[in-house]
SEZAKE-388562 format. One line per 2 residues: number of its first residue (from 1); their letters; for each residue x, y, z of C-alpha. Coordinates in steps of 0.001 Angstrom, whole numbers, plus 500000, padded with zeros to 6 digits. Example, Ala and Ser with C-alpha at 12.3 -4.5 7.8 and 13.67 -1.06 7.14 Angstrom:
! residues 2
1) AS) 512300,495500,507800; 513670,498940,507140
***
This chain:
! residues 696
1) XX) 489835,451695,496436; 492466,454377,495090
3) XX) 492685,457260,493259; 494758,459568,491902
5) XX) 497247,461145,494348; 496167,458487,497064
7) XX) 498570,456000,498557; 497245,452303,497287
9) XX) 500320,451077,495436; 502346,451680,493005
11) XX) 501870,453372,489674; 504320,450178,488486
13) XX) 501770,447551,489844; 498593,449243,488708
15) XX) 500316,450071,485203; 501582,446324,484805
17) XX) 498144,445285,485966; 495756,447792,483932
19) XX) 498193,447220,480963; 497094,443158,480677
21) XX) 493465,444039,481450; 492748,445834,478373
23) XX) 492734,442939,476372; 491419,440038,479113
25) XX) 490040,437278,476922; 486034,438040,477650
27) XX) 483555,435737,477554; 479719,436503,478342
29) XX) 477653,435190,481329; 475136,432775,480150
31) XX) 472941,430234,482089; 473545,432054,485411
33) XX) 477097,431977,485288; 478364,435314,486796
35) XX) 481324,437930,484849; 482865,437429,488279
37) XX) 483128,433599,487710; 484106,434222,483948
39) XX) 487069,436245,484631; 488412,433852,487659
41) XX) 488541,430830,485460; 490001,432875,482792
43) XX) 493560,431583,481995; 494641,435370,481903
45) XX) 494486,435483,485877; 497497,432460,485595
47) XX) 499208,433565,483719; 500791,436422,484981
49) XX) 498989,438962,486698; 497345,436787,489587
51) XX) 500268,435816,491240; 502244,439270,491162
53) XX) 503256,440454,494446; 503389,444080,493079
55) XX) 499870,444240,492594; 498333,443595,496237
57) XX) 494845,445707,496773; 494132,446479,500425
59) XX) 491767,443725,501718; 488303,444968,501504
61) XX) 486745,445723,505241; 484089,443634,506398
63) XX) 480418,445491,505975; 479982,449136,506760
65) XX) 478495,448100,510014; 481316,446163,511476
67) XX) 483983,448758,510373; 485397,450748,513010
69) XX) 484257,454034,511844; 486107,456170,515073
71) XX) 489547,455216,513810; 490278,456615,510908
73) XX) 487733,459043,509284; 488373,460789,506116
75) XX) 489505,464197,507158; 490506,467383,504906
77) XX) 493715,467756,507047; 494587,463973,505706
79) XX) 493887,465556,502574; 496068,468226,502208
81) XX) 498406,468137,499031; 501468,468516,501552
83) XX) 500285,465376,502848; 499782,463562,499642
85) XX) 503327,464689,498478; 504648,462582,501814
87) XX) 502814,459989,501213; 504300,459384,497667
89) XX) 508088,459680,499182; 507203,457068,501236
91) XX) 506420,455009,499001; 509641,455498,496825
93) XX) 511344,454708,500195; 511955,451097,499299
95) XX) 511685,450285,503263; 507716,451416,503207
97) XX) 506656,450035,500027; 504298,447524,499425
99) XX) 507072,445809,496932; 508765,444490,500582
101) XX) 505792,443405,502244; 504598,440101,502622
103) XX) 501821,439571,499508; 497967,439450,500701
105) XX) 495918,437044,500738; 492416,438033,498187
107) XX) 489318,435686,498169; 488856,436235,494311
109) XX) 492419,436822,493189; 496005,434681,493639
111) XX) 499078,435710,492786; 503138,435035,491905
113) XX) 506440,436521,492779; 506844,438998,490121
115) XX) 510486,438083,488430; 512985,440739,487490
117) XX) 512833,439470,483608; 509132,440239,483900
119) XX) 510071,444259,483586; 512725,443889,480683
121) XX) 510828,444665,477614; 512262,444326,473899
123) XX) 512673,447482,472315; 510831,446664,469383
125) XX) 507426,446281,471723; 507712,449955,471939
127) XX) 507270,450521,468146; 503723,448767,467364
129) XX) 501037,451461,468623; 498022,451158,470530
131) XX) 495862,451969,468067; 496536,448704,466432
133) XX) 494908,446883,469489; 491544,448198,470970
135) XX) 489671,447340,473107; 488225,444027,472548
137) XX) 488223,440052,473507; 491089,438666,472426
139) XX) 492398,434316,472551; 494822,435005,475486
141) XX) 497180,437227,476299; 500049,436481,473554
143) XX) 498410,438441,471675; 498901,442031,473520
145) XX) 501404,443866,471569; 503653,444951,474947
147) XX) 503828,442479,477852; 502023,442037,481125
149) XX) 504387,444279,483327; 505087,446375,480941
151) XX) 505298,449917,482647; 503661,453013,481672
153) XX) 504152,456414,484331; 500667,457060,486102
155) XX) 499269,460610,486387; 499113,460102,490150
157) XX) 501728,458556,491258; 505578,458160,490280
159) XX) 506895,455097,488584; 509415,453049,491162
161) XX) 512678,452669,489084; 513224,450103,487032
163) XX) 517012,450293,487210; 519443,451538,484268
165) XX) 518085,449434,481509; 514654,451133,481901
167) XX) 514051,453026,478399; 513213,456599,478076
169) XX) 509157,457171,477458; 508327,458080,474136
171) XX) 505467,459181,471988; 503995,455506,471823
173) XX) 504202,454786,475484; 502408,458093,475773
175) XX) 499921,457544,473655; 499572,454082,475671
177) XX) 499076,456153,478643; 496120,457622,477393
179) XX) 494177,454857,476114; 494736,453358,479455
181) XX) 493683,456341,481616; 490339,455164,483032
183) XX) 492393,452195,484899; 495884,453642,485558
185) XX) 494796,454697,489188; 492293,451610,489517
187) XX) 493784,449082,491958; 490373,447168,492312
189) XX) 488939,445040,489177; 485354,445905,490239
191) XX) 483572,448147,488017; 483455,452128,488813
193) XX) 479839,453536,487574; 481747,456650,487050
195) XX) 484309,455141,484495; 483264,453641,481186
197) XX) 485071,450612,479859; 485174,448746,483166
199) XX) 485331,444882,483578; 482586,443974,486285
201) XX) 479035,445067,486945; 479324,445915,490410
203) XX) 475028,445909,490763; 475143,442000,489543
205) XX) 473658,439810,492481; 475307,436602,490464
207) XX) 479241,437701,491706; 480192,434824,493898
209) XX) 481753,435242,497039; 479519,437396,499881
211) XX) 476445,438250,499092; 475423,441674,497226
213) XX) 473717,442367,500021; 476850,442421,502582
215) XX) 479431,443774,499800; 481547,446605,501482
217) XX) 480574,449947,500595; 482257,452284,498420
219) XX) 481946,456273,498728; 484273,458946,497241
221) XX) 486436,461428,497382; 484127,464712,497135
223) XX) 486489,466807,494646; 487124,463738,492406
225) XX) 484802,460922,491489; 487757,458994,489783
227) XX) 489330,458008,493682; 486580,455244,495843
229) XX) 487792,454771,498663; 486500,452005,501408
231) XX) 484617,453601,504080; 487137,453708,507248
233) XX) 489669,453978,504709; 493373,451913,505195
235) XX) 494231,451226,508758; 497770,450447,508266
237) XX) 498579,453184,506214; 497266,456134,508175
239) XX) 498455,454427,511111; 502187,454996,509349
241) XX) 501035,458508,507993; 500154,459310,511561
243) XX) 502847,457937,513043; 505764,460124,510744
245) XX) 503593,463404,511039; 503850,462653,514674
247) XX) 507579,462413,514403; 508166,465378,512042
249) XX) 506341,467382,514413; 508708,466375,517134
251) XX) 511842,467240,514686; 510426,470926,514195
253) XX) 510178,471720,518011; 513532,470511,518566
255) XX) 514046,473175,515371; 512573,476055,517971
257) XX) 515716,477774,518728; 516769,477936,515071
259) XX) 513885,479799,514332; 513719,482070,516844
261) XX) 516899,483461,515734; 515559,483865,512497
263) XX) 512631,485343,513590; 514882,488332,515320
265) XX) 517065,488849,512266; 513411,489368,510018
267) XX) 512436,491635,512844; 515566,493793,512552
269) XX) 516171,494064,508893; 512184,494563,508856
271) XX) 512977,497532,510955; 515748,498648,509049
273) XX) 513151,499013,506377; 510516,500354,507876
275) XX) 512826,503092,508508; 513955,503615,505119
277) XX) 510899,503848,503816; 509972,506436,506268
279) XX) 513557,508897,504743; 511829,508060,501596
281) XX) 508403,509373,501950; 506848,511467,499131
283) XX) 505865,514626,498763; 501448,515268,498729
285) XX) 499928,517488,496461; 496559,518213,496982
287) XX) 494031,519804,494234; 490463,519588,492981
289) XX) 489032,521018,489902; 486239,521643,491791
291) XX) 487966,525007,493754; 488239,526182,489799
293) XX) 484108,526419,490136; 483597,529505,492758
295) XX) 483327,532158,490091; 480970,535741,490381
297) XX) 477798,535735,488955; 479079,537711,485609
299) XX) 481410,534210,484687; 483581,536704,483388
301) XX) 487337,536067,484978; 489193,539172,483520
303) XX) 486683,540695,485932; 488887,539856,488807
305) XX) 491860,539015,489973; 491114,535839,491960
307) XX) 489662,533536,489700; 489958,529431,489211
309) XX) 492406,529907,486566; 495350,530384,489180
311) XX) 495016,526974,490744; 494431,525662,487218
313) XX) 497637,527314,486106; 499560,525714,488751
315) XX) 498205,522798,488586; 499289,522140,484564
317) XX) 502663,523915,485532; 503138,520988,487892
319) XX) 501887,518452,485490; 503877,519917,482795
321) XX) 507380,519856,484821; 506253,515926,486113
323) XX) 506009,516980,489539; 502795,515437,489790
325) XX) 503881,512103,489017; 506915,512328,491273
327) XX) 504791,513415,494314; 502072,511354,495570
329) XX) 498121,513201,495056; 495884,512718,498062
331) XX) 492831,512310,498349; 490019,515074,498735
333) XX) 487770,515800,501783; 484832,517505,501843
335) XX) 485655,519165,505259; 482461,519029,507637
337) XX) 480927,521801,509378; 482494,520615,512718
339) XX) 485800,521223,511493; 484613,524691,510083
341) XX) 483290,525533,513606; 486682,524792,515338
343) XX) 487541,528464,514127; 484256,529853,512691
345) XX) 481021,530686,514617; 478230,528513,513805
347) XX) 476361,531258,512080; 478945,532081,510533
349) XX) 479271,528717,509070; 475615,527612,508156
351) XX) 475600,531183,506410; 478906,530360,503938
353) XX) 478990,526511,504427; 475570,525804,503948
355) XX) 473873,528881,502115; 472566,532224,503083
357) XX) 469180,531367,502939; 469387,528650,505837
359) XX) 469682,531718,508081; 466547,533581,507284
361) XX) 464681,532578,510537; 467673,533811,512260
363) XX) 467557,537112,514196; 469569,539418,511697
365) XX) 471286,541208,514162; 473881,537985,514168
367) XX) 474213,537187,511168; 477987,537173,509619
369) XX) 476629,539737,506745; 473506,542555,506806
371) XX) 473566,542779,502752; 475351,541648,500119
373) XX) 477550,544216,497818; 475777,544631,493869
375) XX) 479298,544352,491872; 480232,546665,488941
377) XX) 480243,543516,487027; 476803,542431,487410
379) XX) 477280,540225,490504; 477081,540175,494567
381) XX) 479860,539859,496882; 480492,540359,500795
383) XX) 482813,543584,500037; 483475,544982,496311
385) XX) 486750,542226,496543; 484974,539276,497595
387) XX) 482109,538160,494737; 479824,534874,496493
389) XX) 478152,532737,494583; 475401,530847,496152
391) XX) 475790,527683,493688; 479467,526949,493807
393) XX) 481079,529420,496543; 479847,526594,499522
395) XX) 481338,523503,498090; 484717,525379,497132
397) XX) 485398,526512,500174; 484743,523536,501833
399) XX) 486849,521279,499746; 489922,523923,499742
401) XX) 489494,523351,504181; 489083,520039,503407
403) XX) 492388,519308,501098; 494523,521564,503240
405) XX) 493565,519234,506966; 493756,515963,504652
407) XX) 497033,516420,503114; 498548,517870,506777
409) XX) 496711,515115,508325; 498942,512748,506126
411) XX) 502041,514406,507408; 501018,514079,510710
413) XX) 500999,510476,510748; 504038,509959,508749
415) XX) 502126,508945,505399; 503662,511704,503571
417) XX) 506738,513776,504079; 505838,516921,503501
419) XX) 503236,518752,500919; 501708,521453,499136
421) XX) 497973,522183,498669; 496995,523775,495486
423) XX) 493558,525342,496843; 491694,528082,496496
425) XX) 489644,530599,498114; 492726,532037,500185
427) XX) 491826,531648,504274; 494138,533909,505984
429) XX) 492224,536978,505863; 489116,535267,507585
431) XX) 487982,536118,510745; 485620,534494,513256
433) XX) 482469,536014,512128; 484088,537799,508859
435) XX) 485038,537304,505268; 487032,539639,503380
437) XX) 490331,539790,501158; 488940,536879,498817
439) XX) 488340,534362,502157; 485771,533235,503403
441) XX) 487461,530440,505952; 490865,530729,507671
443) XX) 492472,527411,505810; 495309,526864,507899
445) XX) 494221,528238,511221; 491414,525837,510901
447) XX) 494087,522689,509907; 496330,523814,512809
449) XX) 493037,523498,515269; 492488,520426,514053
451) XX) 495908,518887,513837; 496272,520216,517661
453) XX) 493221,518342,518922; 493668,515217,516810
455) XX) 497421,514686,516961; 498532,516781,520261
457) XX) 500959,514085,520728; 503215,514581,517809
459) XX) 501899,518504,516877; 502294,520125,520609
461) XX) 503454,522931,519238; 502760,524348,515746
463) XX) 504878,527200,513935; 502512,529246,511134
465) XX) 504645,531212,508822; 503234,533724,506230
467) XX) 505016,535176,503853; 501799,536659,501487
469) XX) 502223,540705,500844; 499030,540940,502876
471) XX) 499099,540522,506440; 496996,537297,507721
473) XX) 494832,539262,509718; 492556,536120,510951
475) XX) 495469,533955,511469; 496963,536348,513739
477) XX) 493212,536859,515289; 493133,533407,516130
479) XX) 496266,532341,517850; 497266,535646,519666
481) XX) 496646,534410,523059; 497693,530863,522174
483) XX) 501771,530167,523356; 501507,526558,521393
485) XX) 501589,528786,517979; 503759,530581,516659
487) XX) 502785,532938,514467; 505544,535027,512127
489) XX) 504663,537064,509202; 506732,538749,506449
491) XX) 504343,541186,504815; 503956,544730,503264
493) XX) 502652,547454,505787; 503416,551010,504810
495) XX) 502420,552223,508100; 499251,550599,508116
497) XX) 498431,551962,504492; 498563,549117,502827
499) XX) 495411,545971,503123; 494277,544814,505867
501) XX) 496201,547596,507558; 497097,545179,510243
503) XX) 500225,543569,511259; 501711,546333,513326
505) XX) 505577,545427,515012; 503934,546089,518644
507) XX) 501141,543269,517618; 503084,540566,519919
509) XX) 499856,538690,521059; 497795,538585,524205
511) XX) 497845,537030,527853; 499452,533659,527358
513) XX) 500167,533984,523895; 502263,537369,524334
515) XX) 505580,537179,522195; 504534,533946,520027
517) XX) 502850,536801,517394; 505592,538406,515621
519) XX) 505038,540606,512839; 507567,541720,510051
521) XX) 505885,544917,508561; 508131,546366,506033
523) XX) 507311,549697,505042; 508927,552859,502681
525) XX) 510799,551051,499839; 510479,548719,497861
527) XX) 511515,545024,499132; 513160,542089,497214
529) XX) 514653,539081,497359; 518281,540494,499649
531) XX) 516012,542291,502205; 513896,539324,502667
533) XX) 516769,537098,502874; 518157,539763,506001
535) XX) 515081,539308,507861; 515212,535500,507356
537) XX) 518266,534701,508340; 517946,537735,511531
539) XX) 514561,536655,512315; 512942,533866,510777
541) XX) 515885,531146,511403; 516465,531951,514882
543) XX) 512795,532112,515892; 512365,528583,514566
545) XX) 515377,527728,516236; 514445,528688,519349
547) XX) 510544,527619,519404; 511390,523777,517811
549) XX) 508278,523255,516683; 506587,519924,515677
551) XX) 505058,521214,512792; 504978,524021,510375
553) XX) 502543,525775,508626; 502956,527831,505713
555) XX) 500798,530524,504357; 502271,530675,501166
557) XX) 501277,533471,499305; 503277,534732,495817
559) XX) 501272,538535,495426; 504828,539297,496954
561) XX) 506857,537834,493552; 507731,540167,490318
563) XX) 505125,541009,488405; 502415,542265,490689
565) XX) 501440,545687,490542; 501589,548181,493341
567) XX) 497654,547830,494574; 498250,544004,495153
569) XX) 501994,543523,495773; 504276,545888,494248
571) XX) 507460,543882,495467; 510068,542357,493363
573) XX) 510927,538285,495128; 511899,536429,492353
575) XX) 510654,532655,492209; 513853,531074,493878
577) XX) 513693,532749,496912; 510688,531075,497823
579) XX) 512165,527589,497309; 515167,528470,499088
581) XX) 512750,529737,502138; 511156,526359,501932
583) XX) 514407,524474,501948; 515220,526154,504978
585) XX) 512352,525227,506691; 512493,521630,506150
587) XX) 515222,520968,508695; 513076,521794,511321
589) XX) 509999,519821,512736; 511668,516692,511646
591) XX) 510688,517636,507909; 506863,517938,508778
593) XX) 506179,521236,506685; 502841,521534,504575
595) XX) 502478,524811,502467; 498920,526203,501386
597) XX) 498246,528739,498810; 497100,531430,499622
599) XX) 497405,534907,497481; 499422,535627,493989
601) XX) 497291,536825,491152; 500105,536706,488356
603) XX) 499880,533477,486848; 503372,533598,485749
605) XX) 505327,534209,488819; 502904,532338,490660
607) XX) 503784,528673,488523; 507616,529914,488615
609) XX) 506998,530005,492698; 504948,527351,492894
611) XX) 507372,525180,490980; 510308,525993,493005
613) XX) 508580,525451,496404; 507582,521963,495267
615) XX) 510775,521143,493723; 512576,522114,497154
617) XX) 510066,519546,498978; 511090,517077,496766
619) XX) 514654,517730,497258; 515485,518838,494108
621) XX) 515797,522787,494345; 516000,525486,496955
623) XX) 519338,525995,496451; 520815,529453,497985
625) XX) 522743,530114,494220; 519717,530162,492237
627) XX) 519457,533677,493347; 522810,534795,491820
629) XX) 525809,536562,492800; 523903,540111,492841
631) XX) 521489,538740,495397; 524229,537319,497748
633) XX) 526695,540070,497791; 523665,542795,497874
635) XX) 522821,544748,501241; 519581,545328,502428
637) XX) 518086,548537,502048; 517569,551041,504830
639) XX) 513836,550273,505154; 513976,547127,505647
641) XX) 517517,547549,507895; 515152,549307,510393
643) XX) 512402,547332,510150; 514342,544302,511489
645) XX) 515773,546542,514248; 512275,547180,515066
647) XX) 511140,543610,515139; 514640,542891,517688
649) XX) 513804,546030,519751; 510678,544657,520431
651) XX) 511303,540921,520677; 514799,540581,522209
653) XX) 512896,540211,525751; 510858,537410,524583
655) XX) 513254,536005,522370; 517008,535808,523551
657) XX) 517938,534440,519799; 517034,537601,518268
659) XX) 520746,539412,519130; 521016,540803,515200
661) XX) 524702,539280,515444; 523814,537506,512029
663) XX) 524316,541125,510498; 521786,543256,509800
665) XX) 523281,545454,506931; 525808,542993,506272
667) XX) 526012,541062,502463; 524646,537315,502640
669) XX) 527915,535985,501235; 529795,537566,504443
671) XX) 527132,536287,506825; 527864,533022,505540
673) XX) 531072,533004,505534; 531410,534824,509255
675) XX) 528709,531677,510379; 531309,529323,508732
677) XX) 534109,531245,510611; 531690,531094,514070
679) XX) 531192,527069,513655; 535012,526410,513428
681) XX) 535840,528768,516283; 533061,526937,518850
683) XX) 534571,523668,517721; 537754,524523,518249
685) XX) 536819,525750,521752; 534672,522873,522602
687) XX) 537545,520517,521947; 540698,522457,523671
689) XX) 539271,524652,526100; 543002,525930,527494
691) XX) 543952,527067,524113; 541167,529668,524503
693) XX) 542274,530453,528178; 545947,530813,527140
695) XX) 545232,533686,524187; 542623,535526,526933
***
């Protein structure tokens, strides 16, 4: 009627009771007498164990048809381990255990008061093992080699304590725990078919007392067979079980306030974390080995200058410096022809996204290309720059789109900080209906499309800077009559002499979008790292400054670096100039600046450039003296002196910011130190406006 971890009595009373049991004097049935009827005339039950009041089984319920079934049903809530735990503290509560209550009255078994002495075993009954006494009939119970109440800790329940004198268990009493397992949690004598070695054959007709017939039913526990209990299990207990669930139910709501206050400090310091986390957000990197596959026809890379081995060389310069482990890799997209479309026509894209020969039932007056170009090399190409290759060129180009929207995507939501995509094909030569310069689709214009219809809220207004040699031609193509876009370029021009040819200062944009296209065409000689750093601090700063925009896009190009020869570059930017132009940027947009390759066929100065744009995302680089002393107290050549004069003449309408106060020909270290100069003098005024009044 118990089992283990159930609430039928103590482990004491089922120890002292299981303990004398093993070794019940036995003698056989014969001539119709029943076991039942052996055991009760047995001089064991007299002796000791009948008249214990720490032994008292729960009365067996009348027949399974007169038991009130509706009360108390075996539940899984009653079952609960949290439940079972109570139960066994309230049963070491000496007010709720069965020790205090009045004994029961049995039909088959009587019993004493249990006397103190009973528990106060010699030590030397402790030393003889249980070994030396199996199971067997013995003459009487003299002959046990511990005594009666002799107690031994049960695996379900905890012994009650047996006051000071009680002696610590040790290897014997263990042992005499196991050989007395089957009964330890076995308040009832009647036989378990489940456990061997038991005392009386529950299926024999011949036990006296109510009929076999009308005996109470036993079922059992589902997850243990070792625990019968009576079917509507032990009024009086669950009543009590009830009754202080009940009441520690009513303790916890009277707890409410307690916890609500609680709950509001977990809410704030969970805040306080969340934004934490969000300052420490890591940089993404996006890349696929896949890009490295759009080759020409003739496999042969020395053949050009745009090959997969500059994204590979970037990509193990990254590695190399552990940048790739300290930024966080997304994942690549396949971008869809939907996305393609948002800049592309569809020809355009089932012709390059798909492959050429989905278009042959087309009329060829639209389509993006009449003829492809035979190569000196061996293979085809759209122009004698741009090879195609109908087994590689489509998925390429799609997963370079696809990484670029991803990784901004990211951004957008506040996954990542900032990030960098390592991709190739370049975009930023592309046009609607026209690839050229390497491109075949316009990477970023196509990510700032998207990023404007899926995440207008946060990207209202998108800032596109490109500082590639080349001028982006389709960038500016697609966002000239857009005033949501700005769109600045640093590039080489020559008077239009120089590829695409485009780019010119008067290109401002169209309609709407008139003054959000401004170009920075340098022509005559040769740029480096001080005039770039004039027009960024004269243009590019205040621009951005004035615009705030939400999000910023960078065509980032290296062709302009060291290293380059005159037919794709020819300029001399040295590596750290382009992570201190990064750095710059990051202040703006609330950090939310993505950079895509684009051009830079030197593999050297592209990793040095590479490296120092992702170390400045990281926070680790872009500082202003990387570039040395030389740089900083340089002035900017004429060229570029006028150029920015140019860009001001034309702009200063549009753009109140662009004033040229920042010091056109002036060295960067005297800039700085006249902005320095500035700052202190508008502080100064802001705080004591009459000293200002008194020196006019």
């Amino acid at each position: 009627m118990g089992g283990p971890g159930s609430a039928s009595g103590s482990a004491t009373n089922l120890h002292q009771q299981t303990t004398s049991i093993q070794n019940l004097t036995w003698t056989p049935p014969t001539n119709g007498t029943s076991e039942a009827s052996a055991l009760q005339n047995s001089p064991a039950l007299s002796a000791g164990i009948n008249t214990s009041p720490h032994f008292e089984p729960y009365p067996l319920p009348s027949p399974a048809h007169t038991t009130n079934m509706s009360e108390f049903q075996l539940r899984k809530v009653s079952s609960e381990p949290n439940l079972k735990m109570r139960i066994r503290a309230r049963l070491l509560n000496k007010g709720s255990s069965p020790v205090t209550q009045p004994p029961i009255s049995h039909p088959y078994i009587n019993h004493r008061q249990l006397q103190r002495s009973d528990s106060d075993v010699p030590p030397d009954m402790f030393l003889k093992s249980p070994a030396e006494t199996p199971l067997q009939p013995a003459a009487s119970l003299g002959h046990l080699p511990f005594p009666p109440n002799f107690i031994i800790p049960s695996p379900s329940l905890p012994n009650l304590s047996n006051g000071p004198d009680q002696l610590p268990m040790d290897f014997t009493s263990l042992m005499m725990q196991a050989s007395l397992a089957n009964f330890l949690s076995m308040p009832s004598l009647f036989k378990n078919p489940f456990l061997p070695n038991s005392i009386v054959d529950p299926l024999d007709a011949s036990i006296p007392g109510p009929s076999s017939g009308s005996r109470p039913t036993v079922k059992f526990d589902n997850r243990t067979f070792t625990s019968p209990l009576p079917i509507g299990g032990y009024p009086s207990l669950l009543k009590q079980q009830l009754r202080d669930l009940v009441l520690r139910r009513k303790s916890l709501v009277r707890e409410e306030p307690e916890d609500e206050t609680l709950v509001e400090n977990f809410t704030q310091r969970y805040q306080t974390l969340a934004q934490n986390q969000n300052n420490q957000l890591k940089t993404g990197l996006a890349y696929d080995a896949a890009m490295s596959k759009h080759q020409c026809l003739c496999a042969e890379n020395q053949n050009h200058v745009e090959h997969g081995g500059r994204v590979h060389s970037i990509w193990a310069r990254l590695q190399e410096r552990g940048l790739v482990d300290t930024c966080e890799r997304v994942t690549i997209r396949k971008a869809s022809l939907e996305l393609l479309r948002l800049v592309h026509s569809p020809t355009y894209v089932t012709f390059f996204a798909v492959s050429p020969t989905a278009c042959l039932k087309l009329d060829p007056s639209i389509l993006p290309l009449k003829s492809f170009v035979q190569l000196p090399c061996g293979g085809i190409g759209v122009d004698s720059d741009t090879y195609f290759n109908d087994a590689n060129t489509q998925l390429a180009t799609r997963i370079a789109v696809g990484s670029l929207v991803e990784l901004a995507s990211q951004v957008a939501e506040g996954k990542l900080r900032n990030g960098f995509a390592c991709i190739r094909p370049p975009g930023h030569h592309a046009e609607k209906e026209q690839a050229m310069g390497f491109c075949f689709f316009n990477n970023v214009s196509i990510t700032a499309k998207h990023l404007q219809q899926r995440y207008g809220n946060v990207c209202q207004k998108i800032a596109i800077v490109d500082w590639d040699v080349h001028h982006g031609n389709g960038t500016q193509l697609c966002f000239e009559a857009d005033p949501n876009v700005l769109y600045i370029s640093l590039h080489r021009h020559d008077n239009g002499n120089f590829f695409p040819g485009t780019g010119a200062v008067t290109d401002i944009g169209v309609d709407a979008g008139k003054g959000y296209t401004v170009n920075i065409p340098f022509s005559g000689d040769t740029m480096g790292d001080v005039e770039y750093l004039a027009a960024w601090r004269v243009l590019v700063i205040p621009l951005l400054e004035m615009f705030k925009p939400d999000f910023i896009l960078v065509s980032s190009g290296f062709d302009a670096a060291k290293g380059h020869p005159a037919a794709l570059g020819g300029y001399e930017l040295t590596a750290p100039i382009f992570g201190y132009f990064t750095r710059t940027l990051m202040p703006y947009a609330n950090g939310r600046v993505v950079l895509a390759l684009e051009g830079g066929y030197d593999l050297t100065s592209i990793c040095d450039s590479a490296e120092e744009c992702v170390k400045a995302l990281c926070d680790d680089g872009g500082d202003i003296s990387a570039l040395g002393t030389e740089v900083l107290e340089a002035i900017p050549n004429k060229s570029a002196q006028e150029t920015i004069q140019k860009v001001i003449a034309v702009h200063k309408k549009q753009w109140p910011c662009l004033t040229g106060l920042q010091g056109i020909n002036t060295r960067f270290v005297v800039w700085q130190f006249c902005g320095c100069i500035w700052a202190q003098v508008n502080l100064l005024l802001a705080t004591c406006p009459t000293l200002y009044y008194g020196h006019l």
